[in-house]
Structures are given as structure tokens and as C-alpha cells.
N, C-alpha and C positions, 0 to 999 in steps of 0.2 A: 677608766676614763669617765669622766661627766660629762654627758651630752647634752645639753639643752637646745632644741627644738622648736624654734616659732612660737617661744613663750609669750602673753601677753595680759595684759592684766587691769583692769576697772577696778575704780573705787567711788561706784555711783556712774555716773555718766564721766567722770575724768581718767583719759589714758594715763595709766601710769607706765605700762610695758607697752611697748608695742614691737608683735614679731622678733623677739630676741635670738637669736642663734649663735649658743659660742660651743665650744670643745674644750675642756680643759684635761687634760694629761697626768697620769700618775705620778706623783712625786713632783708636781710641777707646784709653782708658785706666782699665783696669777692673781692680779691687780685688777682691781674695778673702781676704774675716777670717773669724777663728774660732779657740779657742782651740788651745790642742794638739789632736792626735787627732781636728782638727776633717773631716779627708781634703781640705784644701787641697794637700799638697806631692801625696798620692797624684793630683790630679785635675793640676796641673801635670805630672805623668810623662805621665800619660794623653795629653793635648795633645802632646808633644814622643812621642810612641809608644813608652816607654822600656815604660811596662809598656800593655796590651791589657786591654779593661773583658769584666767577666764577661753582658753585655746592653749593647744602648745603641751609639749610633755617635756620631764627630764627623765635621763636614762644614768643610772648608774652601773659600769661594766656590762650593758646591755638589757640591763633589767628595769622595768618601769618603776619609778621610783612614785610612791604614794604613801599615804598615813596609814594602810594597813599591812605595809609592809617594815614592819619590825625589825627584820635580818638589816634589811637594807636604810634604815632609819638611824640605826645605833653605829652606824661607821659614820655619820656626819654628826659632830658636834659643834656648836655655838659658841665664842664668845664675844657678849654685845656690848653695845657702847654702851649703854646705861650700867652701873653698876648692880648688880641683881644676885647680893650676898646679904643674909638676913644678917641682922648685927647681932642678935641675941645669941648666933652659934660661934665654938669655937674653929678655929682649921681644920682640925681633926675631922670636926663634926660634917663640917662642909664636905667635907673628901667622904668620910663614911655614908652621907646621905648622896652622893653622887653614886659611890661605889653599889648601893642597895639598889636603888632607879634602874641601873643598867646591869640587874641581877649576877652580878659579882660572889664569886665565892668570900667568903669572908678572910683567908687567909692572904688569898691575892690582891684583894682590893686594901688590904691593910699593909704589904708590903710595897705593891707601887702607889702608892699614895706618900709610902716613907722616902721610896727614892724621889719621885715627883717633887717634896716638896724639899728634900736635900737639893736636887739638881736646879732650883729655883731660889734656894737659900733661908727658906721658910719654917725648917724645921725646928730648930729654937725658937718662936712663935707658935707653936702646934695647939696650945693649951690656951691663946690666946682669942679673946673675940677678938669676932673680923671689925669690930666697929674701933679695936685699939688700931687698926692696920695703916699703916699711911696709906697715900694713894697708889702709889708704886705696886708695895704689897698686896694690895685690896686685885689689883690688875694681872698679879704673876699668880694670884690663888685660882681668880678666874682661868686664866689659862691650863693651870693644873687639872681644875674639876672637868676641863673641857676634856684634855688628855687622858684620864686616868681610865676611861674604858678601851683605852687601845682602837681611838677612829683611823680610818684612813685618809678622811677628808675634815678641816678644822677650817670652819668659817671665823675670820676676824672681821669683824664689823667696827671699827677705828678703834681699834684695841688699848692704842694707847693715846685719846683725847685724854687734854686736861692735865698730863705726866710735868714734871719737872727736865729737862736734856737729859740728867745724866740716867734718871731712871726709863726713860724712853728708847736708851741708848740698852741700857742694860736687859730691857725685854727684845729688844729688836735683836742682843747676840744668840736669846735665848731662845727665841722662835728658828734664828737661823742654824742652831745646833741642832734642832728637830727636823728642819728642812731636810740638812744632809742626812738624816738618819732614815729619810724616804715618805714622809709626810706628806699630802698634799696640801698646800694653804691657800684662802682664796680669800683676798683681805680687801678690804674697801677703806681707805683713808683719805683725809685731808691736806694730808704729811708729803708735798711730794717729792721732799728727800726723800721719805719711809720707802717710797714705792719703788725709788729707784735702787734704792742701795738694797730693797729684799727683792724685789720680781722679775721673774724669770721673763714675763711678758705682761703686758697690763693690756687694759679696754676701757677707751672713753666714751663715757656716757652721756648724750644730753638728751632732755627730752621724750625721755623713754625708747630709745634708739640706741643700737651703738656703732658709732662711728667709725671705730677701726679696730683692729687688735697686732701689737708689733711690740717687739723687743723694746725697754725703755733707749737703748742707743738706736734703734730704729727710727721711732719717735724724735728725737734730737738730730739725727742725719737730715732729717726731713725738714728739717727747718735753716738749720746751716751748725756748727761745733762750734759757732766764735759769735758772742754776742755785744754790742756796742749800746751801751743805756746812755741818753743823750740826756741832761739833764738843762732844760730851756724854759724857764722862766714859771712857768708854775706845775708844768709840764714834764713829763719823762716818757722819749721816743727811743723803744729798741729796734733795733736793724739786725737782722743775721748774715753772717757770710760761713761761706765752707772753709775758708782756710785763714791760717792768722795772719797775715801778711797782706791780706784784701784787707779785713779791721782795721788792721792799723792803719793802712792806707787812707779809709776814711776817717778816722777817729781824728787824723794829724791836720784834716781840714773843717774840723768842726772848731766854732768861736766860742763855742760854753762849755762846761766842764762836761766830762764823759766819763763812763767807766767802762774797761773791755773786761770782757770774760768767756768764761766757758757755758755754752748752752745746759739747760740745765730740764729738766721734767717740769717742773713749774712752768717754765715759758710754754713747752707746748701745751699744758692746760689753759693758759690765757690765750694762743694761739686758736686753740681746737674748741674749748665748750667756757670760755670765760663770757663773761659778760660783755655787750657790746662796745668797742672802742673807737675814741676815732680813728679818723683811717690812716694816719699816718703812724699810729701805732703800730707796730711787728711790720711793717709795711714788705713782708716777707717775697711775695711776691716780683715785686717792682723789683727788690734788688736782685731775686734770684734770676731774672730775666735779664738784666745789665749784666749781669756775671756770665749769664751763659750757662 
């Protein structure tokens, strides 16, 4: 388990964290949204011990988690949003110098690196620079070097900004084949398809706060399962209800076009840490009170 602890964090005289306390669970896969500046990537450093909290501890399986501890450092590994693969090396090379870093026998680190980069589809490319790699590729090697020390804990920091669908499609089955295999992943995206279709639970962030932490159908209960986008003149007004047959109900009395749907993780990020709207926007409340 990773416990974090009333973490809190300055940069200068500006809060970035403040008071953070979550729990994440073994094998769990757990989401952290919030818009920009929301102190998501800042609390991913914190975890990999890149940067140190101004209060506040994290505990991994009970153990104080810091930069002089090694044991407990080399089960958490990184992969960031910026691309951060030298071009000048080839796959191979990238996997061997990860394999060295995290004192790896050489015969092991040369056979899971073989399977890593079969199970990712990279292994005819081995011999290649990463600077030939599309972007796709350039993102499933990242994820490899991250793996290939056998962590328990893999920080995705929006893993797959910037992807094309179907190659974002294709890391997202490949993270979820690791998941099952008992991995824990704690991923911060923009994607909140991504979040919903991979996390077990997520945490919205604003302001260096977090607001809540709940199952993504938690999240959506919470707001109503049936959403109506009112589409009125330059404007677009969503309403939620809990069941479909309230929607329709009002959909059938609106004079401009509308579309119903199913609630979705995006709506509760515009709900919960979006940017201010007017008020008749999500106007969530009003109707859940009419409804009862």
C-alpha cells in the first residue's frame, strides 16, 4: 500500500499541495484528474522522490519512503509526459542502460527486456534508434524501460498525450494486461475516457486539494447516468437525471435541438474542477432536487 500523509508542497511562497491524504492499494489502479496547475504531476515527483514535500510523509508498505532509501525507491518507476529517450541510442541500448541503473544481472536484464519488448511489439525495431520510432513506439519503449526492473508501483504521468486513437488504444490494452498481472498504476491524464475505461478509482484535484476519491461509476451516479446537452443558440446547457425516461421526458419539451446520452467522467470533471460556468450549466443540483 502507498500511503500518503498530509503531504504539502511550496514553490516559493505558492501552494502547490496542500494537506494531501490518499491510500492507494496494491494492484489497484488509481487515477489522479484535475485541470492544469491542478499539483497532479507535482504529487507524481513527490512519489518517485524526484522532488521532497514541504510537511507530510509517504509510506510505502509501511516503510518511510525517501531518497536514501534505495530498496524502496527502485519498486517505483516513472513514465513521463515529456519524451525523455536520447535519440542517439538504439532500443536495445535504452533497455540495457535501464537494465545497468537498476543493477540488473546482465543475463536477466537481457532476457526481460526480450520479452518486454515482444510483449509491446518492438522487437524487430531493437537495433533501431528511438529517434526512427513513431510516436506510438517512442511511448510503449518508455513504458518498457519503466517495467523492466520488475516495480511494483508505475507512475503514468499522461502517458499517452499527443498518441494518434488507435495507438493510444493499443497502450491502454497493454497497461491493462499488466494491471491484471498485479501491477499497481497511478496514472494522471487529460483522457477522461482513459480514466474511466482503466481506473479502478480516481481523485480529483483542484487547487492543490483533493476533492474526493470514488469509483469512476461512483463519480457519474453522483451526478445522475442520463445526460441531455441542450444545444441553444450559441450556448450548450447539460441537465442530468438518474434514469432515462426523466431525460426523455424533458428532452421531449425542449424547442432546440438536444442530444441525450449516457453520463460520462468528463462531465464530472466540468462538474467538479472545470473552469467556472454559467449557472445554468450542469445545473445539477436544481434538477436533482425536482426529482427528488
Amino acid at each position: 500500500m502507498l500511503d500518503i500523509v498530509n503531504i504539502s508542497k511550496l514553490f516559493g511562497s505558492k501552494q502547490v499541495l496542500n494537506e494531501v491524504n490518499l491510500k492507494i492499494n496494491s494492484g489497484e489502479f488509481f487515477g489522479l484528474l484535475g485541470a492544469n496547475g491542478a499539483g497532479k504531476t507535482t504529487l507524481i515527483r513527490l512519489i518517485s522522490t524526484l522532488l521532497l514535500p514541504n510537511t507530510g510523509k509517504i509510506e510505502l508498505d509501511g516503510q518511510l519512503l525517501s531518497r536514501t532509501r534505495n530498496d524502496l525507491k527502485s519498486q517505483i518507476t516513472t513514465v513521463t509526459q515529456e519524451y525523455s529517450l536520447r535519440n542517439d541510442m538504439t532500443v536495445l541500448e535504452v533497455m540495457e542502460l535501464q537494465g545497468r541503473l537498476y543493477h540488473m544481472k546482465s543475463k536477466q536484464r537481457k532476457q526481460d527486456a526480450e520479452i518486454l519488448l515482444k510483449k509491446c511489439g518492438l522487437w524487430e525495431y531493437r537495433n533501431h534508434k528511438t529517434r526512427q520510432l513513431s510516436g506510438g513506439f517512442k511511448r510503449m519503449l518508455m513504458l518498457c524501460r519503466a517495467l523492466l526492473p520488475n516495480p511494483k508501483i508505475v507512475l503514468l504521468d499522461e502517458p499517452t498525450v499527443g498518441l494518434d486513437p488507435y495507438a493510444r488504444r493499443k497502450m491502454w490494452q497493454m497497461i491493462r494486461n499488466l494491471h491484471q498481472q498485479g501491477l499497481t498504476f497511478i496514472l494522471t491524464t487529460h483522457y477522461m475516457e482513459e480514466a474511466q475505461m482503466l481506473c479502478s478509482r480516481v481523485a480529483f484535484m483542484k487547487k492543490g486539494c483533493v476533492l474526493g476519491v470514488e469509483t469512476p461509476e461512483n463519480w457519474i451516479l453522483q451526478l445522475g447516468r442520463f445526460a441531455v446537452d441542450h444545444f441553444e443558440s450559441e450556448t450548450v446547457k447539460t441537465y442530468y437525471f438518474n434514469c432515462k425516461e426523466e431525460a426523455i421526458a424533458y428532452a421531449e419539451h425542449l424547442s432546440s435541438d438536444f442530444l441525450l446520452r449516457e453520463t460520462n467522467l468528463e462531465d464530472v470533471f466540468l462538474e467538479t474542477v472545470g473552469k467556472e460556468m454559467p449557472k445554468e450549466h450542469g445545473n445539477f443540483n436544481c434538477y436533482l432536487g425536482k426529482m427528488g
